[in-house]
TIKEFI-902200 format. One record per residue (C-alpha): x, y, z. Coordinates in steps of 0.02 Angstrom, whole numbers. Example, Ala and Ser with C-alpha at 12.3 -4.5 7.8 and 13.67 -1.06 7.14 Angstrom:
<nodes>
node xx = 615, yy = -225, zz = 390
node xx = 684, yy = -53, zz = 357
</nodes>
This chain:
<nodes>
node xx = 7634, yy = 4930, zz = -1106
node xx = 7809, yy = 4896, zz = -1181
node xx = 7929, yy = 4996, zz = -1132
node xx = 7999, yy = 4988, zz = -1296
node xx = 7901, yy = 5124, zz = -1427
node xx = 7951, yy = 5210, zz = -1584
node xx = 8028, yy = 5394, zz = -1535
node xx = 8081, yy = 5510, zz = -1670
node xx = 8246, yy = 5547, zz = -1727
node xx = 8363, yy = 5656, zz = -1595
node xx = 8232, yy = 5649, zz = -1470
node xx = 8224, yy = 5543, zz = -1310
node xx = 8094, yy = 5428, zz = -1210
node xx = 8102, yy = 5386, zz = -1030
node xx = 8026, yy = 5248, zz = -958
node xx = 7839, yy = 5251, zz = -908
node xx = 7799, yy = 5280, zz = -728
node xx = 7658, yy = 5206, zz = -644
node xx = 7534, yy = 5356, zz = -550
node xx = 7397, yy = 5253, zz = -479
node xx = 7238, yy = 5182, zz = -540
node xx = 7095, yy = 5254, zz = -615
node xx = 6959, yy = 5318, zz = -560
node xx = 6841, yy = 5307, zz = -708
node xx = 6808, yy = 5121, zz = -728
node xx = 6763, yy = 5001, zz = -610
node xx = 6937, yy = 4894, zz = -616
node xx = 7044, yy = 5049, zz = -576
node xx = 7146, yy = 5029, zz = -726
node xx = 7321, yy = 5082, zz = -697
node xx = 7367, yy = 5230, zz = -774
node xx = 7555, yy = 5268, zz = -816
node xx = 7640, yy = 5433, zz = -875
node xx = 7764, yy = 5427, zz = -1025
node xx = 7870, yy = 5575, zz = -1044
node xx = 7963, yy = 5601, zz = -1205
node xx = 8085, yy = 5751, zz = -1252
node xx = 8053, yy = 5818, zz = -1449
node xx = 8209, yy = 5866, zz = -1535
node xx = 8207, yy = 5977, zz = -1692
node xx = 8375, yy = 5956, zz = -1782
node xx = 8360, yy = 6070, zz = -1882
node xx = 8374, yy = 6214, zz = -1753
node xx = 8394, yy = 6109, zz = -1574
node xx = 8242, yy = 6180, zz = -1494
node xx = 8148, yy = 6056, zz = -1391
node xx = 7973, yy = 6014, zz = -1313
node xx = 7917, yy = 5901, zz = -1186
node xx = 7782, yy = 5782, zz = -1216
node xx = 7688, yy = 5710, zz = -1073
node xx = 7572, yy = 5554, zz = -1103
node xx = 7449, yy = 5513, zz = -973
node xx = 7361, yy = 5340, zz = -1025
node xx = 7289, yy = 5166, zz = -961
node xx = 7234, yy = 5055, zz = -1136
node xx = 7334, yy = 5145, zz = -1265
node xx = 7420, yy = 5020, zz = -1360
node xx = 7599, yy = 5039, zz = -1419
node xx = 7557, yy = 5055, zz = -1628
node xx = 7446, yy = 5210, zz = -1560
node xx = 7539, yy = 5276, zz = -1427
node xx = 7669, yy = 5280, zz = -1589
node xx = 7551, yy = 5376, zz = -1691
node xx = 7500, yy = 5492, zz = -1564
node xx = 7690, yy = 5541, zz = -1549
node xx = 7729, yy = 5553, zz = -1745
node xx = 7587, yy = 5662, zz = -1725
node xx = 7655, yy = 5783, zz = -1601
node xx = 7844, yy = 5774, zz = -1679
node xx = 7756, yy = 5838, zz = -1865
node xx = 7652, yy = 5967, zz = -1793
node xx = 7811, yy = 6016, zz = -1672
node xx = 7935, yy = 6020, zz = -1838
node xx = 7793, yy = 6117, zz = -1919
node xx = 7787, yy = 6244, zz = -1786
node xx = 7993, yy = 6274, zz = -1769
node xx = 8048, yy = 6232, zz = -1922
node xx = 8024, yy = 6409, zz = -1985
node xx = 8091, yy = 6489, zz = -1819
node xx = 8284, yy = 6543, zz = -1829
node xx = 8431, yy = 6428, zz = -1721
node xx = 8457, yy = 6520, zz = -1535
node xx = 8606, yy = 6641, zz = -1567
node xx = 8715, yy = 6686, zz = -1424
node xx = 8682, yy = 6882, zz = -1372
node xx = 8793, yy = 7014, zz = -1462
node xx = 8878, yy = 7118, zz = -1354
node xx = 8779, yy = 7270, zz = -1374
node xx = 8650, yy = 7177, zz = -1305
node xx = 8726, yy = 7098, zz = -1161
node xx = 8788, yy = 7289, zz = -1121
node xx = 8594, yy = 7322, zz = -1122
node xx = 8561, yy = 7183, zz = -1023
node xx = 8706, yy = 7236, zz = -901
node xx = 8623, yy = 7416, zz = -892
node xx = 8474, yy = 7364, zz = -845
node xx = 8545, yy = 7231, zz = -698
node xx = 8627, yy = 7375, zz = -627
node xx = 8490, yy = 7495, zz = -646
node xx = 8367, yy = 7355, zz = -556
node xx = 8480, yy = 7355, zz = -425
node xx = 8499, yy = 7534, zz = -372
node xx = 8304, yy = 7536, zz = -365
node xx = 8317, yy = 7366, zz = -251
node xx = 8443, yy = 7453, zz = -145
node xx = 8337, yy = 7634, zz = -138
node xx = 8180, yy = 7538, zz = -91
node xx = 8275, yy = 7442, zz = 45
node xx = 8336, yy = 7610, zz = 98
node xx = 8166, yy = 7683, zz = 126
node xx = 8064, yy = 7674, zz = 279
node xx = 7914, yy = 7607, zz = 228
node xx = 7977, yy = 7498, zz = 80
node xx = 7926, yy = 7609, zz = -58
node xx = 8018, yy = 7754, zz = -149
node xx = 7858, yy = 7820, zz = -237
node xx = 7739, yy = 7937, zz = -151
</nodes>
């Protein structure tokens, strides 16, 4: 395996790393794990892609992640960019910290652990 191989645009590929040898054949063919990070530019989400092989070769391993990275654009393309909270929602999310924490701190204050009989 080269360590070299074709990765989409915007997205990253770390160097494959060696688990052990297989079980399935008689040689014990080595397997190795690839992991490679997806990056839609469009929107910056991202998905991990873990490869677990021992005979792939490098023109399929390619096609196998052009694969992935189409049905991955496919899948966020249509989904709107991550937009920081408003602050109407960050006072709900505020609300209901405090909220969690006065029932942390009645439960606490109970003898058995619960405040619901």
């Amino acid at each position: 395996m080269c360590p070299d191989i074709w990765v989409p645009p915007s997205s990253k590929s770390e160097p494959p790393v060696l688990i052990g040898k297989g079980h399935k054949t008689l040689e014990g063919k080595w397997i190795f794990s690839r992991k490679i990070t997806l990056r839609n530019p469009k929107n910056n989400r991202t998905q991990e892609l873990c490869i677990l092989d021992d005979e792939l070769s490098d023109d399929a391993l390619g096609q196998l992640i052009g694969e992935a990275y189409e049905n991955f654009l496919r899948d966020t393309n249509d989904l709107a960019e991550r937009k920081p909270p408003t602050r109407e929602e960050r006072l709900q999310v505020g609300d209901a910290l405090r909220e969690l924490r006065a029932h942390s701190v009645k439960r606490h204050e109970s003898t058995n652990g619960k405040i619901y009989y």
